[in-house]
C-alpha positions in Angstrom: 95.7 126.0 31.3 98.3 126.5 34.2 98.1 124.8 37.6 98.5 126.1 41.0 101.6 123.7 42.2 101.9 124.6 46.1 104.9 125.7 47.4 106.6 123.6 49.6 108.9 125.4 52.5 111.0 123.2 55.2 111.2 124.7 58.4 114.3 123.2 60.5 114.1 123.3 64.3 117.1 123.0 65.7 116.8 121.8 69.3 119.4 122.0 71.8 120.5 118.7 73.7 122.6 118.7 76.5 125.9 116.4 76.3 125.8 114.5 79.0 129.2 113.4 80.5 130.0 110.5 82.3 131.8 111.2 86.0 133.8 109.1 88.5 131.9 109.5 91.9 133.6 108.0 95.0 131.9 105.5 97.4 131.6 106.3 101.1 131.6 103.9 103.3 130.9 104.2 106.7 131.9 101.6 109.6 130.3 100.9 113.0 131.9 101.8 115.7 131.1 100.7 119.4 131.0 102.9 122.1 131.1 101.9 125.5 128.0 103.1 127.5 128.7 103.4 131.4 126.2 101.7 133.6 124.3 103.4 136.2 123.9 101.7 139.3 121.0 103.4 141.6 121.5 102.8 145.4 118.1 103.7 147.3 119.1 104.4 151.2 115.4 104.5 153.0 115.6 106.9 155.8 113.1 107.4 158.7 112.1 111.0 159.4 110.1 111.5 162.2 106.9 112.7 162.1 106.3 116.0 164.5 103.1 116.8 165.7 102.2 120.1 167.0 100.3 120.2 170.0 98.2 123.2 171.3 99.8 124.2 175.0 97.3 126.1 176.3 98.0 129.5 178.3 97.5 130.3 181.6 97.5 133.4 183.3 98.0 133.7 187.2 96.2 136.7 188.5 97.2 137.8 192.2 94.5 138.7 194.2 95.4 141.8 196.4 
């Protein structure tokens, strides 16, 4: 009596990895540096303005009598 022997197939996959390479990447270094800020010196000079008032005049009329 023959048997059925099943048939067997491999499938590769070939997958693509990236190489990865190995690079020299400089430091930076930053420094402080101190500026100078000027100083502000505020002078206040009070000054007196006098106050005007406005006050009515009233008008007179001269009427000559004939």
């Amino acid at each position: 009596k023959p048997v059925e022997v099943p048939q067997v197939e491999y499938v590769d996959h070939h997958t693509h990895v990236p190489v990865q390479k190995h690079r020299q990447v400089p430091m930076i270094q930053t420094e402080q540096q101190f500026v100078d800020v000027p100083q502000v010196q505020v002078i206040e000079k009070i000054v007196d303005v006098p106050v005007q008032k406005q006050v009515q005049v009233p008008m007179i009329t001269k009427v000559q009598k004939p």
